[in-house]
N, C-alpha and C positions, 0 to 999 in steps of 0.2 A: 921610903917614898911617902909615909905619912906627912900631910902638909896641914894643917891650919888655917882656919881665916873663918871670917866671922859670914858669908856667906851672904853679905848684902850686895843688892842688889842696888846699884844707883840707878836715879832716876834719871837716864839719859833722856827718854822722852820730851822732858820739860826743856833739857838741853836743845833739843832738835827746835821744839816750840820756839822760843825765844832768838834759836839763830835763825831760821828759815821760815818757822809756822807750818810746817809740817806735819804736827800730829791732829791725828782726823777731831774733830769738834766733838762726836757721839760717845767716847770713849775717854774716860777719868782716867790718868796716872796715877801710880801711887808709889809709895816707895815701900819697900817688902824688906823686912827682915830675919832673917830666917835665922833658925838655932845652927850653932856654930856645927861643920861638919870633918871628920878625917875620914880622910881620903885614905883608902883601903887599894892596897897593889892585890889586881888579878892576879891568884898562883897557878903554876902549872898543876898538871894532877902529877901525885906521885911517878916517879919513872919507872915503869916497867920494862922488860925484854921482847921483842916481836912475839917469843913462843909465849909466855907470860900473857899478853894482850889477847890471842889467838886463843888461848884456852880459856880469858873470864869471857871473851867473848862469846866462842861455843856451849862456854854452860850457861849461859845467857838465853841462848836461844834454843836450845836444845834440852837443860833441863834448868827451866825459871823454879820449879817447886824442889827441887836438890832429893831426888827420890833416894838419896845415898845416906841424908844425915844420921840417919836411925842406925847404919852400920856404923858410924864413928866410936872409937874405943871401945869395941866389942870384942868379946874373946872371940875365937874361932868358930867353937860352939854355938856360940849366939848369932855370929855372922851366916850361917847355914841356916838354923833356925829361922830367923827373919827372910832370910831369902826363898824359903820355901812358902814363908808367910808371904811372900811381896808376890810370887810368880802363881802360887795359890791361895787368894783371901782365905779361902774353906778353913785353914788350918788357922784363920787367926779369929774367928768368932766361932768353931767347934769346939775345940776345950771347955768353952762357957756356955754351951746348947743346954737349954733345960725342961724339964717336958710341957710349964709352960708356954715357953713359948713354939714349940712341938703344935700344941693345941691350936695357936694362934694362924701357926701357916698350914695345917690341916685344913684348916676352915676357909682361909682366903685361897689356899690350892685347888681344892673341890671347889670354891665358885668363881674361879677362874680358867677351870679345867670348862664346865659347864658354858663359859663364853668360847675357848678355843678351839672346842671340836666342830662345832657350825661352824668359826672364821675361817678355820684351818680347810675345811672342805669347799668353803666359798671361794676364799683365796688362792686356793690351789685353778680352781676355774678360769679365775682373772686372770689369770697366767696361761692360761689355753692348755694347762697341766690334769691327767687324773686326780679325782676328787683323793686317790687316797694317799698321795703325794703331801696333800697337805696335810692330814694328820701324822705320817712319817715325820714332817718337820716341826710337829708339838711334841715330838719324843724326845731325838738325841739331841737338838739343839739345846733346850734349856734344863739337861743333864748338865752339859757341858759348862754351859753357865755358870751354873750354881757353884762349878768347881773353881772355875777362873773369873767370875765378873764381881767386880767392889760393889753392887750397888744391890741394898737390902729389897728392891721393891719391883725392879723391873721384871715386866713380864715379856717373856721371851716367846716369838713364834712369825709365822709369818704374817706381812704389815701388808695393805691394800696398794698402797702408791709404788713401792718395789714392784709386786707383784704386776701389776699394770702395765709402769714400765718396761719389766723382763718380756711379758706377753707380746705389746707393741714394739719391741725392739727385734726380737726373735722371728715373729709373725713377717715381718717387712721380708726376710729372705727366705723361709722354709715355713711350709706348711705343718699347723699340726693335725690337718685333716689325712691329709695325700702323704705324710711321711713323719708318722708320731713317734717311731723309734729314733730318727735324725733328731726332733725335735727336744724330746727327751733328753738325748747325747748333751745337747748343745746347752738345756736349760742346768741341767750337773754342772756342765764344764764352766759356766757363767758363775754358777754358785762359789767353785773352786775360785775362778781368776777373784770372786770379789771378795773371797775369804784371804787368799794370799796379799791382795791389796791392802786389805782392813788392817792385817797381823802386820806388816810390812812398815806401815804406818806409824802401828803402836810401836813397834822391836825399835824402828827409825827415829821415831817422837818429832813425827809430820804431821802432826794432827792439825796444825793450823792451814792444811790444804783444803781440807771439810770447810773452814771460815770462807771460802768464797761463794758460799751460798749462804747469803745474809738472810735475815728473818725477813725482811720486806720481802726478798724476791721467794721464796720458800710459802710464804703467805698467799702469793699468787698462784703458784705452779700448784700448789696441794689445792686452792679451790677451784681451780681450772682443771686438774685432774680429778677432782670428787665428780666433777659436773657430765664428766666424760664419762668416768664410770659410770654416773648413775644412771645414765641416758643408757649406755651400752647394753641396761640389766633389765631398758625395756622387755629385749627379746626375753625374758624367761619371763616377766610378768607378763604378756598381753600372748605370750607362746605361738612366737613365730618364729617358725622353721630356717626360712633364709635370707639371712640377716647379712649385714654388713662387717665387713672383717677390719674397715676402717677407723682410726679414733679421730676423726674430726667433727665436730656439732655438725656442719651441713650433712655431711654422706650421711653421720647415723639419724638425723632427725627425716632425710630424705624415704632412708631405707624402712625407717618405721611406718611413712604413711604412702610410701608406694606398696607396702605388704597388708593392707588394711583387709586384704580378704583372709589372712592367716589368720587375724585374732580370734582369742578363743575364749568366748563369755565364761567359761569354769574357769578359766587359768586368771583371767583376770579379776574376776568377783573375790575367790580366794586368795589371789596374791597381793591385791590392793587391802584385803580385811588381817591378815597377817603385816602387812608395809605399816597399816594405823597401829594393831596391836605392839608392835614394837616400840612405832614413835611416842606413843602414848607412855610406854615404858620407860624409856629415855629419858621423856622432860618430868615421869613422879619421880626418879631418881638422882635427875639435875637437881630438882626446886625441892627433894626429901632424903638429903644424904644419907642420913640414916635406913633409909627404903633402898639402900645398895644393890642390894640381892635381889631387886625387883628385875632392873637392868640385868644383871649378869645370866641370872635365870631363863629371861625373855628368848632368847634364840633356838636352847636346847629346846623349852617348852614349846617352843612353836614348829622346830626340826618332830620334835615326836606328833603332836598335836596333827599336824599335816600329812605325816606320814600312817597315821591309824587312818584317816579320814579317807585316803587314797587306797589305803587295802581294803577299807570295808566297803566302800561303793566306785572300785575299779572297773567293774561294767560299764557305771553310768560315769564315769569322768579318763576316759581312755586318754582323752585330747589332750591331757595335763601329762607332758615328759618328765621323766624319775632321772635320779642318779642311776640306776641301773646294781647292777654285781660290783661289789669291792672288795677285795681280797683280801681274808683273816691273816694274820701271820704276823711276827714284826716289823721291823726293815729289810728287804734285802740290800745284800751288797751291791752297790754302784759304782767301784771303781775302775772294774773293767769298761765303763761304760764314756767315761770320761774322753772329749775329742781333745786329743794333741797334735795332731796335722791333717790335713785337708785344707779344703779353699775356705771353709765355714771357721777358722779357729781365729780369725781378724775380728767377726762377728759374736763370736763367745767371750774374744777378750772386751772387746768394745762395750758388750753389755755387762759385762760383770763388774768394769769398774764404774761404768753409769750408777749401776743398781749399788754397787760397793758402799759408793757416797752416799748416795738417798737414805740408804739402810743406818749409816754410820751417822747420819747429820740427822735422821729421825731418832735412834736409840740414845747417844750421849745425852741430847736433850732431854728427852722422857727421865732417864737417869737422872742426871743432873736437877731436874727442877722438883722432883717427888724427894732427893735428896738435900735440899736447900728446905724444902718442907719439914723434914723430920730432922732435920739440923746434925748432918755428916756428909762429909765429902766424898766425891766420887774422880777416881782417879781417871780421867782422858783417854791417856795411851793404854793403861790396862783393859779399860775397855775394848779398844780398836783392838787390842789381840784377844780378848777372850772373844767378842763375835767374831773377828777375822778368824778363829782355830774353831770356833763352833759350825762356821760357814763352811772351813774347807774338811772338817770333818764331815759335816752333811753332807755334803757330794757325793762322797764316798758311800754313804749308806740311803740312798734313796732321799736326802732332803731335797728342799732349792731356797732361794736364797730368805733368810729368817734377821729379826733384830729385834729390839724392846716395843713391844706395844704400847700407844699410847693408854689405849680405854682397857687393855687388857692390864699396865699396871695402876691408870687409877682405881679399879676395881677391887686390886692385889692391895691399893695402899688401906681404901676404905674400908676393907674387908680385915683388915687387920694387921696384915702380913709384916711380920715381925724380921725374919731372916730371907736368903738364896734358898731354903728350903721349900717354900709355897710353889717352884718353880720346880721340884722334885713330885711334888705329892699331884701337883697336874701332871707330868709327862707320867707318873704311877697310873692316872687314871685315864690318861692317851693307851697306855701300856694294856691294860682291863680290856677298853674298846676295839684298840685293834686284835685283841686273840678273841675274845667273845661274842662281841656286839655290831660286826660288820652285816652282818644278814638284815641286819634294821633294817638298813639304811636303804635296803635296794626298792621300797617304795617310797623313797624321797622325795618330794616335785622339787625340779629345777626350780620352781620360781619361790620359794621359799629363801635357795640361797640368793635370789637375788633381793630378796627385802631385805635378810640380814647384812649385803654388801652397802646398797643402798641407806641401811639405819649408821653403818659403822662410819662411811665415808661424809656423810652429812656435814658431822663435827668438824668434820676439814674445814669447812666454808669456816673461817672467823671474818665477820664480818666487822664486827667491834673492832680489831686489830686495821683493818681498811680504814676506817671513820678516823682510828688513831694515826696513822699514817698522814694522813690527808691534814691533819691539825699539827701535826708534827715538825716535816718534814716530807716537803713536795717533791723532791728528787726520789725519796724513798717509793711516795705512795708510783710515780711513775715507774718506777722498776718492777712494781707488784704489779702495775698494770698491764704492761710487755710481758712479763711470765703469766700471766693471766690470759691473755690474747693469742700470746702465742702459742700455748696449749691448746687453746679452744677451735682457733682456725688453722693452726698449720698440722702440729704431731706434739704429744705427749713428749717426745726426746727434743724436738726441736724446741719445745717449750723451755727444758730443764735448760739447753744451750743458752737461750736468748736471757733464761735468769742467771745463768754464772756470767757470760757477757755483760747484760748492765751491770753485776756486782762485782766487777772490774774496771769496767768501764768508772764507775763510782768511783774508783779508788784511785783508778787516774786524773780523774776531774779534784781530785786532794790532793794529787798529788802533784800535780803538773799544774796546779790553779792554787796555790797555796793562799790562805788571808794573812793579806798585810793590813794593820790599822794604826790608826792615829791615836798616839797619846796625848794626853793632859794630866796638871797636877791638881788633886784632888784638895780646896783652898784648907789652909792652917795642917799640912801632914806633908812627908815625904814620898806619898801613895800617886805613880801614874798609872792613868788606866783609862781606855779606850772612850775619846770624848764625844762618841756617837754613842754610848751607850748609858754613860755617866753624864747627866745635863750640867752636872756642876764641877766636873772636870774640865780645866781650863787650859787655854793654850798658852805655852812658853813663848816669849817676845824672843825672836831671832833664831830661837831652835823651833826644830820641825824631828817631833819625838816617831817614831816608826815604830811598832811590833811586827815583826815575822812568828806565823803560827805555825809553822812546819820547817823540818827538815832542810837544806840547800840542797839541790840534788842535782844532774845533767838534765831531769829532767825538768826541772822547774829553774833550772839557777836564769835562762835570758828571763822566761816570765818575770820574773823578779827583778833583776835590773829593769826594765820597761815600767813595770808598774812604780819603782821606788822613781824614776826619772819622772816619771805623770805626776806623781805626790809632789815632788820638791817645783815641776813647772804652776800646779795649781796652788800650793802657796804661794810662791813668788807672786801667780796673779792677785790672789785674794792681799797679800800682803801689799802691792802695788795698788789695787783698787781703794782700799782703806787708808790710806797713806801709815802705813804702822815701819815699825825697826824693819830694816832690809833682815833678808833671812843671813844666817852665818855661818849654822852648824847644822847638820844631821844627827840623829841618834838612834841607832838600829837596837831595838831592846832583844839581844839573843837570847831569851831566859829560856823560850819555848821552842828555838833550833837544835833539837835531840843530835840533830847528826849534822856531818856537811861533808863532798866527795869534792876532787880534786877542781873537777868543774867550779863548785860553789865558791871554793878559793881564790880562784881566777875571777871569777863575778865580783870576789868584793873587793877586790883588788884594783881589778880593770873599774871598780865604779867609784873606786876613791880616789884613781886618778884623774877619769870624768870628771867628776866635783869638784877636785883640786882647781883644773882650770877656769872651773869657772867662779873660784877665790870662796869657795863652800866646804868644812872642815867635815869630815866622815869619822864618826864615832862609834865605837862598839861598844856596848854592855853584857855584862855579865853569859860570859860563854859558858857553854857548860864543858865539863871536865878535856870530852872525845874534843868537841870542835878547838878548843882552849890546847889542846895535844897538838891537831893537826897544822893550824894557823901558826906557833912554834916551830913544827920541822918543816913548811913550805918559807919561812923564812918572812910570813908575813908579817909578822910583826914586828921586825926591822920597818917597814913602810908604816904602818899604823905610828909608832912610837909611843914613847912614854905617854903623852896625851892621849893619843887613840885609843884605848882600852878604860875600863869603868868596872869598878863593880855594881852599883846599882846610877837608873837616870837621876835619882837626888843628887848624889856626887860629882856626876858628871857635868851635869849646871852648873853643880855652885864652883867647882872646877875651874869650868871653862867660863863662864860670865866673869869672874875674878878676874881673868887671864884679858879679855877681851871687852870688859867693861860694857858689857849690856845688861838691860833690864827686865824682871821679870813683867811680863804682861797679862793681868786679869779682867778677860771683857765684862 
C-alpha cells in the first residue's frame, strides 16, 4: 500500500482567484512543498484467541505491577521462599536486621510510643469508646503490622477522622450512654466488617475502589471534619457537662453558648494553657525538624504534667472531670462480643465499610508518600490485607478500627525509623503501660485529651492545598468545597457521601463530556497540534483536523457526534465567511481513543455516512491496537476503505490533497 508522491500542494487558490475572485483579499496563497511522504498501511494487532485477550486483559487490570515475575524460573524451593516473603515482608528485611539499625527503631518506637498513648486515649473518646480501648488498639494492631505491612515507616494506631466517623455513625442509632455494652458490640463488629473489607480488597486487588475519594474531595472532608472535631472538644476545654451529641457547627456552637453557666474558669485557664503549650510545640518542630522530639514528647509531658497538677490540688479544682479507673491487664478477648444478627448488623456493616475506606485511603497514602521519600515502594494490596487482617484481628481482642498515622509516621520517619520494628518497640511500651502504669491515669482531666485532639486534627486544615486547588483546577476546588460544606452543615457521613459523589460525579463529566479539539500544522514539520493552544499552528485549506481525548463510549459516543457535527457546521461558516477552499475532508486523530464499545462504532459509522451526504470525506488516524481490533471485526472498515484509515494526519493530507487536488492553507 506504500505510495509515493512528492506531497505538493497546488495552489488551487490562485485558481479559484483568477476563475471567480473568490479568494478573500487579507490572506496570501502560497504554494507548499512539502518533503516527499510513504504512506504507511494501519496494521492490525497481532491475532489473538478470545481466552488469550480475556487473560492480557485481566492482568491488565488486575495485576498492572505482575506481582508473579520474581517467581519465574524458580525452583520449588525458592517459589515457597518468596512466597512466604510476598505474604510476609518480615521474612524479607529480617535476615539482614542488624543491631544498628535495632538502635535506630528503638529510639523512633519510644518517641512514637510517647505520641500514641495520649492519641490512643483521646481517640478512643472520639469514638464515644473507653479511654482504654484505645490503647488496646496501639498494641496488637501494629504487632500485626510489622508482620504483614511493606512499608518501613508507617506508624500504625488509631487515626482522628475514622474515629469520628465510627463515633457519628454508631451514635445516630444507639446510645453509648443508655447502652454502652450494645455500643461496644457494634463498634468490634464495624472494626471486623472494615477489616474483611480492607483484606477483601487487597486478596481481590480492588484497590482502585479507595480512588473514588480524590484528594480534592478528601481535602475538604478532613478539614470540615477537624473543624467539627475541634468545636466538639469544646466541651472538655470549657467543662461542660451537657453537651450536644450532634456533629453539625450550628447544634454544637448552639450548645456551647446555651451552656454558658456550665463553664468552669479551672477547666478552661488549664485547658486553653496546655492547647498553646502544644501548639507552640508543633510549629518549633514544623520550622526545627530536627527539634522532632519536641512534638512527639509534647502530649505525654503534658498527660503527666496535668495529671500531678489535679492530684496535688484535687480539693481546690474538683470542677475539672478525669478519665476516671482504667483497667490494668492486656487485651481481653472480644470475639464473643462481636454482633452477627439483630436489627443493628445493617448499621455495623454500614459503618465499617465507611470507616474501612477512610482508614484505607488515609494509611496507603501516609505509606506511599514517606515511602517515595526514602526512595522504596510500597505495595497497594499488601497493604489493604495487612490493615484489613490487623483490623479484623483487633476486633477480636478488644481494638476498634486502627490504620497508619499521619503525624504519628512523620515522627517515626524523623526520628529515625529505619525498619516495621519501631512499630514493635511502641506496642512493647503500650504493653509496659497497660500491665503497670494504668493507675496514672485515673487523675487525668478530660480536657487535656481534648487539647491533644484539637493539636493533632489542626494539621488536617491544608489550607495551601485549597489556594492550590482554586489556581489549578476549579472543578477540583468546587468538589473540596461541597465535602467541606457538607460536613460542616449537614453530618460528618453525609459529608464523606457528597465527597465520593462529586468524585464521580467528576468522572462522569470525562466521561460523558470528552475534549474534542482542533488541530493545525505546526509551519515547516509534520507536527499537528491543537491550534487554540499553539498560535503558530495553522489550519489545513479544506480539512477540518479533529482530536478526541478520551475513550468512545455509550456514554459519550451521541455527545460526540453533536459536537463533531458543531465543528464541521462552524467551519463551513467561518470557511464561508472568509471566502476560503470549501471544507472536503475530516480527520479524527484517534492517537488518544484508548478504547471504543459497540456504541462508538456505530457513532462513527452512522457519522461517516452523515458526512458522506453531505459530499464531506470522514477519516481516521492512527487507532490504537484494541480500537484498530474492533473497527475490523464490526466490519467497519469495509465502509471507511482503503482511504479512510492513516497512520499519522501528515500522511493522511498529503494522501488525500494528492488524490483531490487541494491546497495547503497558511493564514
Amino acid at each position: 500500500m506504500a505510495v509515493g508522491n512528492n506531497n505538493r500542494v497546488d495552489d488551487f487558490a490562485g485558481h479559484d482567484e483568477e476563475e471567480g475572485g473568490m479568494a478573500h483579499q487579507n490572506h496570501a496563497t502560497t504554494t507548499i512543498v512539502m518533503p516527499p511522504l510513504e504512506i504507511h498501511k494501519v496494521c492490525l494487532p497481532p491475532k489473538k484467541t478470545a481466552f488469550e485477550s480475556m487473560k492480557h486483559r485481566l492482568s491488565e487490570i488486575f495485576f498492572p505491577d505482575d506481582p508473579f515475575h520474581k517467581f519465574k524460573n524458580q525452583t520449588f524451593v525458592k517459589k515457597l521462599v518468596l512466597g512466604l516473603q510476598y505474604f510476609f515482608p518480615i521474612f524479607q528485611w529480617a535476615p539482614t536486621y542488624t543491631l544498628a539499625l535495632f538502635k535506630s527503631d528503638i529510639v523512633s518506637g519510644l518517641t512514637i510510643a510517647s505520641l500514641a498513648i495520649p492519641q490512643g486515649i483521646s481517640y478512643a473518646k472520639l469514638a464515644n469508646l473507653p479511654p482504654i480501648i484505645g490503647l488496646y488498639s496501639s498494641f496488637v494492631p501494629p504487632i500485626l503490622y510489622a508482620l504483614l505491612g511493606s512499608s518501613k515507616h508507617l506508624g500504625v494506631g488509631p487515626v482522628s477522622i475514622a474515629s469520628l466517623v465510627m463515633g457519628e455513625m454508631l451514635r445516630e442509632r444507639v446510645s453509648n450512654v443508655t447502652d454502652p455494652v450494645l455500643y461496644l458490640k457494634l463498634a468490634f463488629t464495624a472494626t471486623f466488617f472494615a477489616g474483611l473489607f480492607q483484606a477483601s480488597l487487597g486478596l481481590l486487588r480492588l484497590g482502585f475502589i479507595i480512588d473514588f475519594l480524590s484528594k480534592a474531595t478528601l481535602t475538604g472532608f478532613m478539614a470540615g471534619a477537624a473543624i467539627i472535631v475541634s468545636l466538639q472538644q469544646l466541651k472538655g476545654l470549657l467543662g461542660i457537662a451537657h453537651f450536644t451529641n450532634k456533629m453539625q457547627i450550628i447544634p454544637v456552637l448552639e450548645s456551647v453558648f446555651s451552656h454558658m453557666k456550665e463553664w468552669s474558669w479551672e477547666t478552661i485557664v488549664m485547658g486553653l494553657s496546655f492547647l498553646i503549650f502544644l501548639l507552640i510545640c508543633r510549629q518549633v518542630s514544623i520550622r526545627r525538624p530536627n527539634l522532632f522530639w519536641v512534638q512527639a514528647a509534647a502530649p505525654l509531658t503534658s498527660v503527666i504534667i496535668s495529671t500531678l497538677v489535679v492530684f496535688i490540688f484535687k480539693s481546690q479544682v474538683h470542677h475539672i472531670s478525669t478519665i476516671g479507673h482504667l483497667p490494668k491487664g492486656l487485651n481481653p478477648p472480644s470475639a464473643n462480643m462481636l454482633y452477627f444478627s439483630g436489627p443493628f448488623l445493617g448499621l455495623a456493616i454500614k459503618t465499617g465499610i465507611t470507616t474501612g475506606i477512610l482508614a484505607l485511603t488515609e494509611g496507603i497514602a501516609v505509606g506511599r508518600t514517606f515511602a517515595s521519600l526514602k526512595n522504596y515502594q510500597v505495595d497497594g494490596n499488601k497493604e489493604m490485607v495487612a490493615i484489613g487482617v490487623m483490623n479484623m484481628a483487633g476486633s477480636c481482642t478488644s481494638c476498634y478500627i486502627t490504620t497508619g498515622s499521619f503525624s504519628r509516621s512523620a515522627i517515626n520517619v524523623i526520628a529515625g525509623a529505619q525498619t516495621a520494628v519501631s512499630n514493635i518497640v511502641m506496642a512493647s511500651t503500650v504493653l509496659v503501660t497497660l500491665l503497670f502504669l494504668m493507675p496514672l491515669f485515673n487523675y487525668t482531666p478530660n480536657l487535656i485529651l481534648a487539647a491533644i485532639i484539637i493539636t493533632a486534627v489542626i494539621g488536617l486544615i491544608d489550607y495551601q492545598s485549597v489556594i492550590k486547588l482554586w489556581k489549578v483546577d476549579k472543578l477540583d476546588f468546587v468538589a473540596c468545597l461541597c465535602a467541606f460544606f457538607g460536613v460542616l452543615f449537614i453530618s460528618v457521613s453525609t459529608g464523606l457521601l457528597i465527597a465520593v459523589g462529586v468524585s464521580i460525579f467528576k468522572i462522569l463529566m470525562h466521561v460523558t463530556r470528552p475534549n474534542t479539539v482542533m488541530l493545525g500544522n505546526i509551519p515547516g514539520t509534520q507536527i499537528y497540534q491543537n491550534v487554540g493552544r499553539y498560535g503558530d499552528a495553522s489550519r489545513v485549506a479544506s480539512f477540518l483536523i479533529l482530536g478526541i481525548e478520551s475513550p468512545i463510549y455509550f456514554a459519550n459516543c451521541t455527545y460526540l457526534q453533536e459536537r463533531i457535527l458543531r465543528w464541521v457546521r462552524e467551519e463551513e461558516e467561518r470557511i464561508q465567511g472568509k471566502k476560503e477552499n470549501e471544507l472536503k475532508c475530516i480527520i479524527l486523530d484517534l492517537t488518544a481513543v484508548t478504547a471504543v464499545d459497540t456504541s462508538g462504532l456505530e457513532t462513527l459509522t452512522e457519522l461517516r455516512r452523515v458526512l458522506e451526504k453531505r459530499s464531506l470525506q470522514l477519516v481516521l488516524v492512527n487507532p490504537v491496537g484494541q480500537v484498530m481490533q474492533k473497527l475490523h471485526r464490526s466490519k467497519a472498515l469495509v465502509l471507511f476503505g482503503s482511504n479512510g484509515l492513516y497512520l499519522t494526519v501528515g500522511e493522511a493530507i498529503a494522501d488525500i490533497s494528492s488524490n483531490i487536488k487541494v491546497q495547503l492553507y497558511m493564514p
